[in-house]
N, C-alpha and C positions, 0 to 999 in steps of 0.2 A: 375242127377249126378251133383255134385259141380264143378265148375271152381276156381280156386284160382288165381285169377288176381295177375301176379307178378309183372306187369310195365304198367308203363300206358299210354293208351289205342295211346297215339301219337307214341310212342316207339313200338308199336304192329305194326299201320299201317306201320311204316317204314321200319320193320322187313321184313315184307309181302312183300311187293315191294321189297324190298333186294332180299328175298327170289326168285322170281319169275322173275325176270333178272338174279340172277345166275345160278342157275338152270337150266336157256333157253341157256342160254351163254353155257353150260358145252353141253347141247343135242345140240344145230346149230353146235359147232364145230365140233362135231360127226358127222354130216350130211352133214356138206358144199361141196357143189359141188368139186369131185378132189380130195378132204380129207376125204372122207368117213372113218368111222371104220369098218361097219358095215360089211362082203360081202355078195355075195347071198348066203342065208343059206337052201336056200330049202326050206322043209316040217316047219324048223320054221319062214317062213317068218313074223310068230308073234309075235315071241321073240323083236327085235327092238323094237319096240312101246314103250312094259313095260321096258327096259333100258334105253330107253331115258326120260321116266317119271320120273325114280327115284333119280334124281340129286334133281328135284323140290320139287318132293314127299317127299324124306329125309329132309330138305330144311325146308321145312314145321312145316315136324314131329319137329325139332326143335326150329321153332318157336310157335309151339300150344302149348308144354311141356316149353320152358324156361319162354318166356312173357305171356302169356294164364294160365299158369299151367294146361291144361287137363291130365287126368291120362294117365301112360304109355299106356292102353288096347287101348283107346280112339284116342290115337294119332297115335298107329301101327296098328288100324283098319285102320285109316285115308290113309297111306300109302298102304295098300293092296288094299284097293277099288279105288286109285285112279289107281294104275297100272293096277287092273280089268278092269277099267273103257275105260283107255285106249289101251286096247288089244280090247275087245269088240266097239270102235270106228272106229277100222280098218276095221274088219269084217261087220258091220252097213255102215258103208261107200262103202264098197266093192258092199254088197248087193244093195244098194241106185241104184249106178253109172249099174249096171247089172240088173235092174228091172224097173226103171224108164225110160229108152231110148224103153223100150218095149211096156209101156203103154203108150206115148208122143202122138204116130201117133192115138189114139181113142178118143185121148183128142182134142177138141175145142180149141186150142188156136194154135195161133201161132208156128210154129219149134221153131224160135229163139228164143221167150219169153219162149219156155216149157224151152229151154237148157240154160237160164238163170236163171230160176228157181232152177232148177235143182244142180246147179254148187250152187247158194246161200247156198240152205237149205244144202247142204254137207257140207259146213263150218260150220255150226252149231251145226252140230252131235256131236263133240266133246266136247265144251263147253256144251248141252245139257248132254252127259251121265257123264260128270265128277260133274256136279252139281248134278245131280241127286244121283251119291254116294258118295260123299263128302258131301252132305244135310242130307242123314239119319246117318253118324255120328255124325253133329251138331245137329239134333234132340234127336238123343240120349241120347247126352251129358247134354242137355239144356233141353230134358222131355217134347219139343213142338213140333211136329208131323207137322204145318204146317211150320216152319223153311226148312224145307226140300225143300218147294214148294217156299219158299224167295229163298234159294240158288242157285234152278235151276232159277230162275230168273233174279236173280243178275249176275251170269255166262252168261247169254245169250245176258244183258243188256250189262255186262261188254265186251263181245268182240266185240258186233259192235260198240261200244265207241269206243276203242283201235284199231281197224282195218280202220276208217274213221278215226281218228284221227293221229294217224300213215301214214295214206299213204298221209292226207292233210300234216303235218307237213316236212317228206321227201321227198315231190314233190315239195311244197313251199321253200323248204332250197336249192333245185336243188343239193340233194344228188341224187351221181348213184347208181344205186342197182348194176349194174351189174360190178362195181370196188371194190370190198370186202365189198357190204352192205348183202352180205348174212345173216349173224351173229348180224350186229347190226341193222337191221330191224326188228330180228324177238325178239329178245333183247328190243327192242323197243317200240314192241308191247304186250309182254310180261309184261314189267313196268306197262303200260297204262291199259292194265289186270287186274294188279294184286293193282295197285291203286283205281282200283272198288272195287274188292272185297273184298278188306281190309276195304273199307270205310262199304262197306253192314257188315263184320266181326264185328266192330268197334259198328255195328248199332243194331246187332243180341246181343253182352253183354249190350247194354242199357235197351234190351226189357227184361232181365232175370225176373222174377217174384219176386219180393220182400219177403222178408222173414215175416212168419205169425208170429206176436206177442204172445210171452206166454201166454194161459190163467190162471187166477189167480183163486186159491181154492177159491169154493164157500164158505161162512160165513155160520155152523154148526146153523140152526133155534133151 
């Protein structure tokens, strides 16, 4: 599928980063301790998830469609798999945290180090299943199959950047979390996010394939 690059490619990563602090900005207020929107909803306690995705998700869609020019289909795929993505992170988390404290005590290692593990790898589910469908749209789009497996990469790469660097940078500044850095910590880490994977975005249109040259009529013997 063709991309029709509208702006270039520094005005994309910028976009991106835009995108992906506001978006967070819009989901943390929603969440912040005290000010929730959300209440207990019962049987949908899955509903949340995919609301709070869609500020980023839409977010997105506008920057793949305005600077990108990906086609409509392309870009509102983009948005459905990622709110997919993030419904099914809850449930995979869920499960994690409910199957893993079962298996710890057969496992050789340490309690503490199991339940440090444990606690790790659950942060990673998320960035893990969003790349993974956020990837085979850029595959699709782009006609390279292994792009997919760059994406989930770069996502997984991109949040432990941004989560060490985040929590060095607001421990170093001797910001409090617990003074209204709800919102702009995770705003924060968001940015630091979303500056990866703009740069891997940034890196995935370099690799496009070059266009094959016309071949020319062969000369009638």
């Amino acid at each position: 599928m063709a991309v029709a690059m509208r702006r270039p490619r520094s005005t994309l990563w910028m976009a991106w980063v835009a995108a992906g602090a506001l978006g967070t900005a819009v989901a943390a207020s929603a969440t912040q301790p005290g000010f929730e929107v959300f209440p207990n909803l019962g049987d949908w306690y899955w509903l949340p998830p995919a609301l709070l995705a869609a500020p980023l998700a839409l977010l997105q869609f506008l920057v793949l469609r305005g600077a990108m020019g990906v086609s409509l289909a392309a870009a509102g795929m983009w948005v459905g798999l990622t709110l997919v993505a993030s419904v099914a992170s809850l449930f995979a988390t869920s499960g994690w945290y409910f199957y893993v404290p079962q298996v710890l005590p057969r496992v050789f290692i340490p309690m503490e180090t199991g339940i440090d593990i444990m606690f790790t790898v659950a942060d990673y589910i998320n960035p893990l299943l969003l790349g993974l469908a956020q990837g085979i749209v850029l595959a699709w789009v782009f006609g390279r199959r292994r792009i997919a497996a760059w994406w989930v990469v770069a996502n997984l790469v991109a949040y432990a950047v941004a989560l060490h660097l985040t929590v060095f940078v607001l421990t170093a500044s001797g910001f409090d979390l617990r003074t209204g850095g709800y919102v702009v910590s995770r705003v924060a880490l968001a940015a630091s996010y979303a500056a990866v994977t703009g740069l891997a975005l940034v890196a995935i249109l370099r690799m496009r394939a070059p266009v094959a040259a016309p071949r020319l009529p062969r000369p009638a013997v």
